[in-house]
N, C-alpha and C positions, 0 to 999 in steps of 0.2 A: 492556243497562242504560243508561239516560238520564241523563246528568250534566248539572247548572244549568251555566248562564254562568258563575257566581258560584263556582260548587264547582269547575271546570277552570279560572277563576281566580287560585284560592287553590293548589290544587296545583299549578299550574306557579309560583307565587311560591316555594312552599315549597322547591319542586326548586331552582329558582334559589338561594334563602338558604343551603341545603344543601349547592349547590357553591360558593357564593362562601366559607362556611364552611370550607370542607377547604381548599379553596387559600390562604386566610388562617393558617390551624393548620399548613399547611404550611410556609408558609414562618416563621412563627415559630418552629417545631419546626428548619427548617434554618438559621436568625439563631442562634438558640440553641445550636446545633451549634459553630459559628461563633467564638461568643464561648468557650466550652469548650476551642477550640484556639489558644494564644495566638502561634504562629510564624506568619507566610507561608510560600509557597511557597519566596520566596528564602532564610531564613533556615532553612527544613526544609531543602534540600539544598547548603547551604553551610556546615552542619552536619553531612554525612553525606559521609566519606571517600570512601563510594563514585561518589559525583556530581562528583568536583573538575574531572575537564575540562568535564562539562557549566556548572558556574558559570564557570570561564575561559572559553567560549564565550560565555555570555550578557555577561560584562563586557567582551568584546572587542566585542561590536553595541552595545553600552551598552544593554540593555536588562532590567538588572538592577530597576530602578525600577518599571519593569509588574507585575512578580513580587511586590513592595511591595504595591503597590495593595490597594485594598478593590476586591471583584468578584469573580467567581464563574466560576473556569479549570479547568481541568483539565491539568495535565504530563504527555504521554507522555515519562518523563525516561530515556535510555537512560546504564545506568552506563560506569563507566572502562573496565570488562573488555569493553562493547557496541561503545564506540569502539577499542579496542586489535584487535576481530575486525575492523570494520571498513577499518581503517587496515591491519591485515595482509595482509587480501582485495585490496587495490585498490593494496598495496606505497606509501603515504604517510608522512609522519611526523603529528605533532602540526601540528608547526610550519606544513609546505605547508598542510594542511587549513585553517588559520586565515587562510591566507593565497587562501582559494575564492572563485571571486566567485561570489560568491551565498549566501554562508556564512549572512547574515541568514534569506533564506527558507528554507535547512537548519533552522535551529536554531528557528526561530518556527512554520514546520509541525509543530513536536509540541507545539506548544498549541491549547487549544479553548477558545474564549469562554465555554463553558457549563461548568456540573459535569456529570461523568459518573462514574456511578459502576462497579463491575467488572459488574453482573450489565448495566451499560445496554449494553458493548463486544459483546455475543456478535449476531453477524449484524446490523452496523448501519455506516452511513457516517454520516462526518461532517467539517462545514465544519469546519478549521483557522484560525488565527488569520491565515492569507493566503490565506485565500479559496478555498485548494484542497480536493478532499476524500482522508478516508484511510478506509481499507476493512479494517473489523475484523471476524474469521469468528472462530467457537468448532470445534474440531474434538477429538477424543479428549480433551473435559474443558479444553483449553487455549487460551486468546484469541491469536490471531495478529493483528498490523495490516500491513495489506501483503502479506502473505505472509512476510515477511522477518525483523518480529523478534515474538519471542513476551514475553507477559508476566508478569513474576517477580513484582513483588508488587504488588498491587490495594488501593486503600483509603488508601493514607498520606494523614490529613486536615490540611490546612489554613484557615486566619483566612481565604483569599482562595481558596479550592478544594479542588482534592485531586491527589494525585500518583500515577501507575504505573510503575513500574521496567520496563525493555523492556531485551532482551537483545543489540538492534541497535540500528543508525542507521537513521531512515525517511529518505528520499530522497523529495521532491516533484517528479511527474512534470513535464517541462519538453519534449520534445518528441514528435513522434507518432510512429508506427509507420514513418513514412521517413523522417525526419530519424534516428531511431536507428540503423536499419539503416545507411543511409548516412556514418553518422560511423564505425559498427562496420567497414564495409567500407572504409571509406580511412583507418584509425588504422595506427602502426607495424607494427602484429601486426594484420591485416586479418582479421573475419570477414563471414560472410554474403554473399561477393565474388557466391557463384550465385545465391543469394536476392535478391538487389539486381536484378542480373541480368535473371532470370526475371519478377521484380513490377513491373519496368520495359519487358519483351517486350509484357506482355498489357496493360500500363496498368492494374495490378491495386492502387497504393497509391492511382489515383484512387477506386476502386471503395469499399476501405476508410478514404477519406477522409471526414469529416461526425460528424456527432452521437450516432452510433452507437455501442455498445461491443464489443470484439472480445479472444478470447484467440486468439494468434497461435504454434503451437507449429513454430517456425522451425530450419528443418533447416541447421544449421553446413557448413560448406565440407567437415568429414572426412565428413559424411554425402554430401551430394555426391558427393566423390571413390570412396568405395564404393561408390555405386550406378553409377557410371559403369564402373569397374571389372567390376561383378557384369554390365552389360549390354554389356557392350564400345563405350562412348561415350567420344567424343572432346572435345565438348561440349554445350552446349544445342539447337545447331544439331542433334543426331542424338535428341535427347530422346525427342519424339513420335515415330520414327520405331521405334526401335529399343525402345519401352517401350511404346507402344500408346497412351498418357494421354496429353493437351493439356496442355500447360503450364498452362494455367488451370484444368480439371479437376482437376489435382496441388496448386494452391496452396490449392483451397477447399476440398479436406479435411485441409490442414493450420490451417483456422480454425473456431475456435466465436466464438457470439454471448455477451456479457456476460463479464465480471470472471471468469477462472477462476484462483483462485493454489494454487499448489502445496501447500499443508497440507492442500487438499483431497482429490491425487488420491489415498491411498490410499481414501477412501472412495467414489470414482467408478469410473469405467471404465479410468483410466489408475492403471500401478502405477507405483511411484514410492519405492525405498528408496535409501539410503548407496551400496551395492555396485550400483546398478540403471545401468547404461550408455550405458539410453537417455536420457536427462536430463543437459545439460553443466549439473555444479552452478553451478560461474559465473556460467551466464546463466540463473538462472530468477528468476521474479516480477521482471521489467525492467519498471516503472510508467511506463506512456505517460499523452500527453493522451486518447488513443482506446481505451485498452485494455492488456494486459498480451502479457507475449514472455516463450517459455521454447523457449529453445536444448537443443536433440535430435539425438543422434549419429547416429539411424539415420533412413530412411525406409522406412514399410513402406505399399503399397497394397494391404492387404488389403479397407481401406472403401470403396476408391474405386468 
């Protein structure tokens, strides 16, 4: 069929009008939202019992005043009881906590410049308000960001955005896959002493170093010590000898490609419950610049 100059045209103006159209009704339909809800963000959870250390936080960076603002955010806001797990997990008070350096970009990573609403979180990354990204999966019906904390209620609107209750603290990743390990291994209570070790034999965090993403499922010292045990190994020096497998062999089938956080594995290849031994709950979903670490009791080469 032969269509005029004149008539492809007109229909492409039309198309055009038709989208300039929606995105105007759009956003008039979200101004109008907007105006419907007359608190901010600040004033929504400085009203709400459950949020008071997260508003003590924000008034300790003084950045209670953005929260104000006209603009269009979104709060991953983790309550009292998200911080109180937190603070338990890592043996802190309040008080230390406030006293973090780096508390600012703790507390400013669960904002996002933009609205987003619950159905936009399921299988989607996003810039934070310091430029870092946080990785939100849907897994059995429920939004995880991180891996770490899940989210309780979706939707709280606000005059300057909207809010999500999260049942943890997000932590913005700050170093990569060997600066972690390496703090892990020379802290008071050292782990990963073999792991350090070994990915320093073969020159393997050069390898995993760059632009790349990596889940890193990183075998703990008591893993270690039992294998060395089950092979009668003295150390790393008898490794290849007495196991058959290169060190380097060993460490790349302990890594996958891309972001794998743990709400996943029950739906993958790895199992992963409460009572499950191979997983140090401690150390999983540990958020690098290159990728994510979950510390595991045992080592098994059945893939290798």
């Amino acid at each position: 069929m032969y269509y005029s100059k004149t008539t492809l045209g007109l229909f492409r103006t039309t198309l055009a009008f038709l989208f300039l159209t929606t995105i105007f009704f759009s956003c008039v339909e979200e101004e109008k939202e907007n105006l419907l809800v007359e608190k901010s963000i600040f004033e929504i959870i400085s009203n709400d019992p459950q949020f008071s250390i997260l508003v003590t936080l924000f008034e300790k960076i003084e950045m209670t005043e953005l929260l104000k603002d006209k603009g269009s955010f979104t709060l991953l806001a983790p309550t009292d009881q998200a911080f109180e797990s937190f603070f338990g997990i890592n043996k802190i008070t309040l008080e230390d906590f406030l006293n973090t350096k780096g508390l600012t970009d703790t507390i400013m990573y669960h904002l996002l410049p933009i609205k987003v609403t619950r159905p936009d979180l399921y299988n989607a990354n996003f810039i934070t308000q310091i430029k870092e990204k946080l990785y939100c999966r849907l897994a059995n019906g429920d939004i995880f960001i991180n891996g770490k904390a899940k989210l309780i209620e979706g939707n709280i609107l606000a005059n300057n955005g909207i809010i999500h209750s999260i049942d943890y603290l997000l932590i913005p990743p700050i170093f990569t896959f060997e600066q972690y390990l390496k703090r892990f291994s020379q802290a008071e209570e050292p782990e990963f002493t073999y792991l350090v070790e070994a990915m320093e034999r073969t020159n393997y965090f050069e390898k995993i170093d760059g632009d790349y993403e990596f889940t890193l499922f990183a075998p703990t010292d008591y893993a270690f010590e039992q294998l060395f045990k089950e092979f009668n190994i003295k150390n790393l020096d008898e490794f290849e000898i007495k196991t058959g497998i290169t060190l380097e062999s060993f460490l790349a089938s302990e890594i996958r490609s891309g972001r794998i956080f743990s709400e996943s594995f029950a739906r993958n290849t790895y199992t992963f419950d409460e009572n499950n031994f191979y997983f140090q709950l401690n150390l999983l979903d540990i958020l690098t610049k290159n990728g994510v670490i979950h510390g595991v009791n045992e080592i098994v080469f059945d893939f290798i």
